[in-house]
Backbone as a chain_set.jsonl record, in Angstrom:
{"seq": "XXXXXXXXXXXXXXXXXXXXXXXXXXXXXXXXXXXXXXXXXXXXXXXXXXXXXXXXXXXXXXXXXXXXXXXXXXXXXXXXXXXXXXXXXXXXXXX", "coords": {"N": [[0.845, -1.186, 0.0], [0.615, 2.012, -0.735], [1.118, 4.995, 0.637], [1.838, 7.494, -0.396], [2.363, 11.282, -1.074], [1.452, 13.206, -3.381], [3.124, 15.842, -5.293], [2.928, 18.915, -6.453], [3.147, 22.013, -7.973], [2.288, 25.761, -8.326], [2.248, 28.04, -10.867], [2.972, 30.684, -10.045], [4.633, 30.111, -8.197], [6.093, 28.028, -9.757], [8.169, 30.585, -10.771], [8.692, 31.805, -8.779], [10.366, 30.401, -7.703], [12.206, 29.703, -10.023], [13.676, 32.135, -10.084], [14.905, 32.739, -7.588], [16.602, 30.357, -8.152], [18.177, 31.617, -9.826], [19.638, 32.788, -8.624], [20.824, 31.995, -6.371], [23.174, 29.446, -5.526], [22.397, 25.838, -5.525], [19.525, 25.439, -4.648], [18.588, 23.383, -6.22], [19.278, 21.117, -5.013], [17.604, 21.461, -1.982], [15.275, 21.941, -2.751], [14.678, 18.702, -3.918], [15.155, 17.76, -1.752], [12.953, 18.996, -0.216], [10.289, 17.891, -1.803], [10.819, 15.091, -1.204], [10.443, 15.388, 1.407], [7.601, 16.718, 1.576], [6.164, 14.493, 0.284], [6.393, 12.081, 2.048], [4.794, 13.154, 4.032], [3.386, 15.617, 4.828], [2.474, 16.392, 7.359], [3.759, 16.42, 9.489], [5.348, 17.994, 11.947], [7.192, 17.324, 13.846], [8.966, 15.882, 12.919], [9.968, 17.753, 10.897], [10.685, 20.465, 10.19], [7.508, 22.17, 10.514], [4.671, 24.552, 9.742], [1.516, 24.679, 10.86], [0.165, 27.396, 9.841], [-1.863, 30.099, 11.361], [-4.523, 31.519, 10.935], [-4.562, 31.653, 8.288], [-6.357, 31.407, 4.98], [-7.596, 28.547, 3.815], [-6.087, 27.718, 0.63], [-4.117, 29.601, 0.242], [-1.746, 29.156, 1.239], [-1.592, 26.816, 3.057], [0.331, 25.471, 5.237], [3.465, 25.983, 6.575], [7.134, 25.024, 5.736], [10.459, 25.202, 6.406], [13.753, 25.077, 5.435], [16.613, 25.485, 6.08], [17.781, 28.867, 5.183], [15.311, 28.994, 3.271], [11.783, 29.024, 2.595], [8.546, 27.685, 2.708], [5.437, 27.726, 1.732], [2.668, 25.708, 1.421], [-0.31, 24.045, 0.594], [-2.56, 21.305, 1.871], [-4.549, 19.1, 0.045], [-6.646, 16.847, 0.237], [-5.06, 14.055, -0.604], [-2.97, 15.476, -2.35], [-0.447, 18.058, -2.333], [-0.213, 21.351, -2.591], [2.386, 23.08, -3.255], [2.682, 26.547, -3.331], [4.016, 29.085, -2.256], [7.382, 30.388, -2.253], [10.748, 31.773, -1.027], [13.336, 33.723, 0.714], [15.044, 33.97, 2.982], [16.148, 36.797, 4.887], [19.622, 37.245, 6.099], [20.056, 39.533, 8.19], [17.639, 39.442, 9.323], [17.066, 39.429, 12.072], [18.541, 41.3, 13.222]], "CA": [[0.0, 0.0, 0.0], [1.635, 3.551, -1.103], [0.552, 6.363, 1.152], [2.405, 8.991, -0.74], [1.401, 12.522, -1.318], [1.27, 14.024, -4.692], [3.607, 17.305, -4.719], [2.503, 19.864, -7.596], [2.888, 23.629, -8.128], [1.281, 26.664, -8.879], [2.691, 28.927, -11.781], [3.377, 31.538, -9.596], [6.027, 29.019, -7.364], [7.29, 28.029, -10.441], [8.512, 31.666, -11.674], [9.646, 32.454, -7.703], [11.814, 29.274, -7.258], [13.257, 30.236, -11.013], [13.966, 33.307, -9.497], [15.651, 32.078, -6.766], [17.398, 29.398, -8.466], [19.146, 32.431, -10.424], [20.682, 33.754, -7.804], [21.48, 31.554, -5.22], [23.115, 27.964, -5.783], [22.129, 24.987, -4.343], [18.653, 25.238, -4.382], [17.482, 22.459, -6.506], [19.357, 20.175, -4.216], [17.122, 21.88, -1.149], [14.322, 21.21, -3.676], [14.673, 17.908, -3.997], [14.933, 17.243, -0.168], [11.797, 18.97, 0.436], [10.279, 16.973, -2.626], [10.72, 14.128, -0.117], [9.429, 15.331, 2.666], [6.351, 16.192, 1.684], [5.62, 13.21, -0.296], [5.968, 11.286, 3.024], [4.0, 13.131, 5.056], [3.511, 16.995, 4.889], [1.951, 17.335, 8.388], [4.407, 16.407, 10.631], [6.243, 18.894, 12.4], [7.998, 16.936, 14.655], [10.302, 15.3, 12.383], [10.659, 18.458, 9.983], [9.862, 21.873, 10.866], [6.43, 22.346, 9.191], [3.771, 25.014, 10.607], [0.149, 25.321, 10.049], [-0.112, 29.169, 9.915], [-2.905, 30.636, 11.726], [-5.389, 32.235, 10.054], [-4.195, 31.999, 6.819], [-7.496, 30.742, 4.38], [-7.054, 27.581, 2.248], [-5.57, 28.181, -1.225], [-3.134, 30.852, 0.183], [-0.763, 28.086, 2.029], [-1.498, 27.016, 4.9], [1.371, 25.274, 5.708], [4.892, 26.399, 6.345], [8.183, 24.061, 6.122], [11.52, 26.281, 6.633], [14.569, 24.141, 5.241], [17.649, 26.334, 6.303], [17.406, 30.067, 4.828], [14.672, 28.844, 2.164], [10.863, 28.776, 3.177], [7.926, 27.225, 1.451], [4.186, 27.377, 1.781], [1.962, 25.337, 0.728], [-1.332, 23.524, 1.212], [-2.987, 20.093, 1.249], [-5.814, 19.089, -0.838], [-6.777, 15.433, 0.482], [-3.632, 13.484, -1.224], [-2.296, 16.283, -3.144], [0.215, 19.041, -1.688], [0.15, 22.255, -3.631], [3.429, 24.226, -3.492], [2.154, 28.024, -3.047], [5.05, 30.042, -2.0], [8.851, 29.922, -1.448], [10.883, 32.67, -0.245], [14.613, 33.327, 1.015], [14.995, 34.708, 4.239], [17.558, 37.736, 4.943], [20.65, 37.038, 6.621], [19.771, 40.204, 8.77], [16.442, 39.809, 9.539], [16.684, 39.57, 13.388], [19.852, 41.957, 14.403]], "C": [[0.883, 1.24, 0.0], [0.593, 4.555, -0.136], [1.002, 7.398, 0.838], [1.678, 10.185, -1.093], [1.775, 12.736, -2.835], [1.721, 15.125, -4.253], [2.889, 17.148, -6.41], [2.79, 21.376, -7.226], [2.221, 24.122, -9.053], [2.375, 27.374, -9.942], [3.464, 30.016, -11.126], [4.585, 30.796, -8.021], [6.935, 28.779, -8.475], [8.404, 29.434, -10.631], [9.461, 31.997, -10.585], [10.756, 31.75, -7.666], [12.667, 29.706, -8.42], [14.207, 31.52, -10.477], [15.289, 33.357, -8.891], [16.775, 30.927, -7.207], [18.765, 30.461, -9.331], [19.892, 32.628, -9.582], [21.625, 32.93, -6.723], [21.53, 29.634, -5.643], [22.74, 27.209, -4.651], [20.574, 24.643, -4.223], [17.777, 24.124, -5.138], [18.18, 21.412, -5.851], [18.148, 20.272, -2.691], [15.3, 21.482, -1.786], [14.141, 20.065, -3.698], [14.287, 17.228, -2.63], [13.45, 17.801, 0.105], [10.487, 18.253, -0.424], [9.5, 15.443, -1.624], [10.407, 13.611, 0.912], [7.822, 16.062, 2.929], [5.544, 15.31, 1.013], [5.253, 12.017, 0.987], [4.992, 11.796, 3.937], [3.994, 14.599, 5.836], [2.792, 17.8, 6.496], [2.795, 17.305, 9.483], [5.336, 17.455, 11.027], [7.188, 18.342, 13.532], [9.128, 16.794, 14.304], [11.387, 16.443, 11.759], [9.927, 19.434, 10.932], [9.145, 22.519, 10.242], [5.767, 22.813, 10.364], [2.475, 24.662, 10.383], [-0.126, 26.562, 10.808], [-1.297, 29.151, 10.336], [-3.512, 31.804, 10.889], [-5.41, 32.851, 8.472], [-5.953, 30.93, 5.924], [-6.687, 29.463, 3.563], [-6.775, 27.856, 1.192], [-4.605, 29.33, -0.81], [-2.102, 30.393, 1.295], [-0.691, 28.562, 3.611], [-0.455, 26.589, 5.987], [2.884, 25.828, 5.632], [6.042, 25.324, 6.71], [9.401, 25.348, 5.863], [12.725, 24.808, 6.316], [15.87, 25.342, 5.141], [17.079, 28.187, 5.973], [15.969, 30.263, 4.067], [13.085, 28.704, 3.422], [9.586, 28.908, 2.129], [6.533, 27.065, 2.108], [3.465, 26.916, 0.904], [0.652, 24.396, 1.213], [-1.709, 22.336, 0.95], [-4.361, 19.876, 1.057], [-5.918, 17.595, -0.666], [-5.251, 14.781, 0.111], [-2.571, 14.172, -1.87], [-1.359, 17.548, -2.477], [0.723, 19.635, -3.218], [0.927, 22.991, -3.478], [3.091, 25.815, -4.028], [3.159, 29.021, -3.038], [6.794, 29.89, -2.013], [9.548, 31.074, -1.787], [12.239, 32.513, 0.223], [15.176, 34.347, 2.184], [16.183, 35.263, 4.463], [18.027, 36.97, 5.651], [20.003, 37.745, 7.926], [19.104, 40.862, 9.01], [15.845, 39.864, 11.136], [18.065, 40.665, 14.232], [19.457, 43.345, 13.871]], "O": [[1.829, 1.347, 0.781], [-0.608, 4.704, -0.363], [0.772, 8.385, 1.538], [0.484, 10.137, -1.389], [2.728, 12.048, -3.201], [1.269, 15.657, -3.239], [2.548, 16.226, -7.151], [2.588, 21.768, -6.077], [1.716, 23.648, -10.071], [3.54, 27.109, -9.645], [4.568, 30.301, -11.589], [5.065, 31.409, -7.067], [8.129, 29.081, -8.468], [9.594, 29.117, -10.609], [10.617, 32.356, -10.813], [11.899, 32.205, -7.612], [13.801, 30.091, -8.136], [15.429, 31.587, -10.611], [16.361, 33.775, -9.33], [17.76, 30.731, -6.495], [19.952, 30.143, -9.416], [21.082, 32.642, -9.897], [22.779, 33.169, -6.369], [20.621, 28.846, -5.906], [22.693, 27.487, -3.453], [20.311, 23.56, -3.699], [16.596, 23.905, -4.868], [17.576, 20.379, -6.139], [17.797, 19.169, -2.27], [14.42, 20.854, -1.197], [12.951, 19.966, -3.398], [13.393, 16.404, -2.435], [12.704, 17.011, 0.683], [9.536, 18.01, 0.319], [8.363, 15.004, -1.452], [10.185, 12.492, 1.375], [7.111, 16.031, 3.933], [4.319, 15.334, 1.131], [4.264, 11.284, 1.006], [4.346, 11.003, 4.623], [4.395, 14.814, 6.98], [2.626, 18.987, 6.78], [2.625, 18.097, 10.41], [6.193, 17.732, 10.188], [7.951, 19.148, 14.065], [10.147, 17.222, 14.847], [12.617, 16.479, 11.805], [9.112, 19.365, 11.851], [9.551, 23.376, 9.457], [5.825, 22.309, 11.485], [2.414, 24.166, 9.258], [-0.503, 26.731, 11.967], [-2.029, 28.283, 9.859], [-2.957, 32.76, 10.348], [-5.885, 33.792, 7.837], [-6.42, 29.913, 6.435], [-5.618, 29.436, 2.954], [-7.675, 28.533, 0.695], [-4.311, 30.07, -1.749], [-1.684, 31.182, 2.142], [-0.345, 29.373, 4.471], [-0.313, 27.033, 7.126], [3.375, 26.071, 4.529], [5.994, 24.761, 7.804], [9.141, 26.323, 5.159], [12.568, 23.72, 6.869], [15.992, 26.009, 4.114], [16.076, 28.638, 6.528], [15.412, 31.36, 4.109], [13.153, 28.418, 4.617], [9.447, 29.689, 1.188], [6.459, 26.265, 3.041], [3.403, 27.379, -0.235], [0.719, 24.026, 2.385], [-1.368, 21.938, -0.164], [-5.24, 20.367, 1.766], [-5.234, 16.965, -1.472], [-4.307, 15.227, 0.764], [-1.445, 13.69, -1.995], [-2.215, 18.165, -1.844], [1.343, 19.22, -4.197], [0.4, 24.103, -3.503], [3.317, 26.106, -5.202], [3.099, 29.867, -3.931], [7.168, 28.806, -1.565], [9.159, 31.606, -2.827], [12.63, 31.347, 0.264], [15.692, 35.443, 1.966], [17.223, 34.615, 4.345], [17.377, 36.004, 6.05], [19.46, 37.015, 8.756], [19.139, 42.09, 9.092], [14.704, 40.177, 11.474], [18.379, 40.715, 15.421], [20.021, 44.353, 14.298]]}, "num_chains": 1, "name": "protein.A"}
């Protein structure tokens, strides 16, 4: 029995991650890893560090996973996890 999720994106993920992939290497290895983890199992936060945002509506990601500097929302649709956002967090965003 397969319990995997279905990843997919939106148009507007693709264009950011391109974005992002310009500038900063490395990221379709970081890609790949998260790929992986939400195919197994996009709710756990124990294992990975995945939120569910408060008061965010469905379709405008409700979940958040943070994989080093990089950060990715996205939501689940019964079996399906839709890749919504991703994002690259300053250096010197807390000093």
């Amino acid at each position: 029995m397969n319990d995997q999720f279905l990843v997919t994106t939106t148009s507007g993920f693709d264009r950011e991650l391109k974005k992002l992939a310009a500038k900063h290497s490395g990221i379709a290895e970081v890609f790949g890893s998260l790929i992986e983890i939400l195919k197994t199992n996009p709710y756990n936060g124990r294992q990975h560090p995945i939120r569910k945002l408060e008061g965010v509506a469905a379709g405008e990601g409700q979940y958040r996973i943070r994989i080093g500097r990089l950060r990715f929302r996205y939501d689940v649709e019964g079996h399906t996890v839709v890749l919504k956002a991703c994002s690259l967090r300053r250096e010197d965003s807390y000093r």
